[in-house]
LUMLUMKOL-242706 format. One record per residue (C-alpha): residue number from 0; residue in three letters; z, x, y. Coordinates in pm, 1 decimal, always signed. Layout:
N
+-----+---------+----------+----------+----------+
! num ! residuo !       up !     east !    north !
+-----+---------+----------+----------+----------+
! NUM !     ALA !        Z !        X !        Y !
...
+-----+---------+----------+----------+----------+
***
This chain:
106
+-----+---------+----------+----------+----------+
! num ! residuo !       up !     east !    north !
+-----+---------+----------+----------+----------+
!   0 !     UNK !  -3048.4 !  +1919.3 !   -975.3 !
!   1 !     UNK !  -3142.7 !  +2010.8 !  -1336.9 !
!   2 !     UNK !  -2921.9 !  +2149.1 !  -1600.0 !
!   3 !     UNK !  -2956.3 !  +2235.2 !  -1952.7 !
!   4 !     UNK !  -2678.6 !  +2124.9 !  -2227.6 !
!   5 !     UNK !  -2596.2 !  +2335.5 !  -2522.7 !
!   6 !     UNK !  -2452.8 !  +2293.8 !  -2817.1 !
!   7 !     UNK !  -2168.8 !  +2538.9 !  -2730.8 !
!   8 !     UNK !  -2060.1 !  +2407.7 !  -2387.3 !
!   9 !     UNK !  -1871.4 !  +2100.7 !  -2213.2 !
!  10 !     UNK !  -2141.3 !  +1925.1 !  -1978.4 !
!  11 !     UNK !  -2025.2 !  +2058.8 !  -1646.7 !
!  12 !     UNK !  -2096.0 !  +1851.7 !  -1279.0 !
!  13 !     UNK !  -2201.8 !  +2133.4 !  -1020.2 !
!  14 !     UNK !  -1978.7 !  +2211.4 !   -744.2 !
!  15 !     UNK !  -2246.7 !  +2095.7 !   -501.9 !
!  16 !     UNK !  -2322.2 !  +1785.6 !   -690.1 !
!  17 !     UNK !  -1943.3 !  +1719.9 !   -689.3 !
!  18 !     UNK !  -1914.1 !  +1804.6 !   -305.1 !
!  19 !     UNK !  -2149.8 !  +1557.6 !   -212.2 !
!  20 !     UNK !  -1964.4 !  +1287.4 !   -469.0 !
!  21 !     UNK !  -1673.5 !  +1354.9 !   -294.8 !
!  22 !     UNK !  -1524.8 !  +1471.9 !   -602.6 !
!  23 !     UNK !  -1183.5 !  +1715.3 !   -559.7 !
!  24 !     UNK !   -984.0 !  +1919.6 !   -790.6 !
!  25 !     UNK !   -704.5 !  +1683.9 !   -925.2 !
!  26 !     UNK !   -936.9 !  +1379.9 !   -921.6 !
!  27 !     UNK !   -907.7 !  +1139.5 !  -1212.2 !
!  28 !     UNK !  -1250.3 !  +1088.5 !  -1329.2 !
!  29 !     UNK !  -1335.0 !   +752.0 !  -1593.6 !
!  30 !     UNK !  -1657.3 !   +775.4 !  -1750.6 !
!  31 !     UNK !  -1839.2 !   +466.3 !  -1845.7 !
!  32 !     UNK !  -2195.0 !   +481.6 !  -2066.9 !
!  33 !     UNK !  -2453.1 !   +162.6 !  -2008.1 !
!  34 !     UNK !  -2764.7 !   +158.8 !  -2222.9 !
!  35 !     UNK !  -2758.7 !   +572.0 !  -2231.3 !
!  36 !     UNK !  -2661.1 !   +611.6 !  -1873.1 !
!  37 !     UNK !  -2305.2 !   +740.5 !  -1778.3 !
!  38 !     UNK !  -2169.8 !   +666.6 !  -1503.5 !
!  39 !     UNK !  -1911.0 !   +920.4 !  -1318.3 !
!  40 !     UNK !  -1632.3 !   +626.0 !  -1155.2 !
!  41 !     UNK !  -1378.8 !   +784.1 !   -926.9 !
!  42 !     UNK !   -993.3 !   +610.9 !  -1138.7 !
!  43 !     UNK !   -805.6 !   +512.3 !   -877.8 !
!  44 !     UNK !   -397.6 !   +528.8 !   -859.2 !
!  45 !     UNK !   -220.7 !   +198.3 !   -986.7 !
!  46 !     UNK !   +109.6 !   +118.0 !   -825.9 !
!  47 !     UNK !   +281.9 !   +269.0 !  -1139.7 !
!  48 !     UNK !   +169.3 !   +627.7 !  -1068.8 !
!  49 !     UNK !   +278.7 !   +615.3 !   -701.7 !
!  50 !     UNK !   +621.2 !   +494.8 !   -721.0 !
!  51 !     UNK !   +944.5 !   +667.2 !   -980.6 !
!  52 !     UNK !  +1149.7 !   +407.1 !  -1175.7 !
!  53 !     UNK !  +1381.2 !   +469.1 !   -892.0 !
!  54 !     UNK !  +1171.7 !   +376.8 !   -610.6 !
!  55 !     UNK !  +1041.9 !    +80.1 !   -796.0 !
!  56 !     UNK !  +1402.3 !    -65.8 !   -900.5 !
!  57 !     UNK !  +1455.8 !    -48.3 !   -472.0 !
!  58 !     UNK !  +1150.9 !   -180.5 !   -396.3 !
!  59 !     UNK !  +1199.4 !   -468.8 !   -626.9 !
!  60 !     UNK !  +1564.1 !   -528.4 !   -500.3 !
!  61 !     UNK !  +1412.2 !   -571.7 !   -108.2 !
!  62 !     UNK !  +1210.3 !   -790.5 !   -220.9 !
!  63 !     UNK !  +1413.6 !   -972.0 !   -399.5 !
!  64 !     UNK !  +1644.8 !  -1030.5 !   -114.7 !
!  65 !     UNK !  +1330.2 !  -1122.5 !    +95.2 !
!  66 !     UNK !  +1210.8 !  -1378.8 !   -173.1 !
!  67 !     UNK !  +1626.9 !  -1513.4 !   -106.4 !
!  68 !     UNK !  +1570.2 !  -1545.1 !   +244.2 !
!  69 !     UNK !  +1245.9 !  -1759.1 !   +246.1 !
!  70 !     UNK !  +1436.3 !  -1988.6 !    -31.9 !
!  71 !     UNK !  +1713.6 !  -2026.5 !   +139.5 !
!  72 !     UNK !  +1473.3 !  -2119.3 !   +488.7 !
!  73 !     UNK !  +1630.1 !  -1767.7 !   +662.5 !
!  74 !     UNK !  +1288.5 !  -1667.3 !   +893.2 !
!  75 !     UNK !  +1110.7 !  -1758.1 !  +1183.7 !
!  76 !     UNK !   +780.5 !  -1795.6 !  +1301.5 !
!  77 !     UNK !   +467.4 !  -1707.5 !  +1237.2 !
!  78 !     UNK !   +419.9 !  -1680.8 !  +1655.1 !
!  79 !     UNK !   +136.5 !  -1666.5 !  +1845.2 !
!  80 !     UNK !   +207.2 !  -1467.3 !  +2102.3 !
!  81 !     UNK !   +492.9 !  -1202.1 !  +2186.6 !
!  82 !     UNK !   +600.2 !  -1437.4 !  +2430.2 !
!  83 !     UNK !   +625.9 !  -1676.1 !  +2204.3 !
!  84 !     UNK !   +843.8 !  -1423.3 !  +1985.0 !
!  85 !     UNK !  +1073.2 !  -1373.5 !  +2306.1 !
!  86 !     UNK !  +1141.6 !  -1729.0 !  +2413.4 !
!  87 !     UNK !  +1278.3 !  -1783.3 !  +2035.2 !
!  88 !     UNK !  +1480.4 !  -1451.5 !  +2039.5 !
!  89 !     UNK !  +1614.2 !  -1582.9 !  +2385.2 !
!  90 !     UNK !  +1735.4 !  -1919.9 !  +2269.3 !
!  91 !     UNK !  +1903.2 !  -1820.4 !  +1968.1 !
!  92 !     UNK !  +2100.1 !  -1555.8 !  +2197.2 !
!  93 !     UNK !  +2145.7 !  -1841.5 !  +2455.8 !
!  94 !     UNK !  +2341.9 !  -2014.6 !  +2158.9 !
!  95 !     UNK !  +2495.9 !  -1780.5 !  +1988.0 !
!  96 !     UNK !  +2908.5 !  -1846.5 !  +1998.1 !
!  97 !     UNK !  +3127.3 !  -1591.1 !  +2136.6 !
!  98 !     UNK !  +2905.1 !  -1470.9 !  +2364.9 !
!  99 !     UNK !  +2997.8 !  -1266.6 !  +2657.6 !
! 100 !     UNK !  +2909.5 !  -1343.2 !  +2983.9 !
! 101 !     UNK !  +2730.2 !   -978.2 !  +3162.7 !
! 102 !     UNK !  +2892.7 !   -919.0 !  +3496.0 !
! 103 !     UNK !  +2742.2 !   -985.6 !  +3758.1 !
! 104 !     UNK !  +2517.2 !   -735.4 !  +4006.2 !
! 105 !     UNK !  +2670.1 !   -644.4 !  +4353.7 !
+-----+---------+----------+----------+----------+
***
């Protein structure tokens, strides 16, 4: 597709030219030039445009305490397998003080 620039007018992309880009309304565009080219680059979100102060102060404090537990040695695993997941959940239970005894089935 061909179009004509004027003096008097933006440069406008044509609705089928931005269809096929993939190009929506509310898109942040970034235009780069190389050696008289320009190049139409789809900006993509950063983590600061997704998230309020708020969220990212809660974020920060879960993983804060996560960063705690692995300093402090408080996780398990990586398993292999499920079962392998299920045997450790099993002994620790097995072990655990205070347990109560199920009653048995008649």
């Amino acid at each position: 597709m061909t179009v004509t620039v004027n003096a008097k007018t933006d440069l406008v992309v044509p609705r089928s030219v931005r269809r096929r880009a993939g190009i929506k309304a509310g898109d942040k565009l970034e235009f780069k030039v190389t050696g008289g080219v320009i190049h139409i680059v789809p900006r993509l979100p950063s983590a600061d445009d997704e998230y309020t102060p708020r969220q990212r102060r809660a974020i920060d404090r879960a993983l804060a305490v996560g960063l705690d537990d692995i300093k402090k040695g408080r996780l398990h695993g990586p398993f292999e397998t499920h079962e392998e997941m299920i045997e450790f959940l099993h002994r620790q239970t097995n072990g655990a003080e205070g347990k109560s005894k199920k009653p048995a089935r008649r």
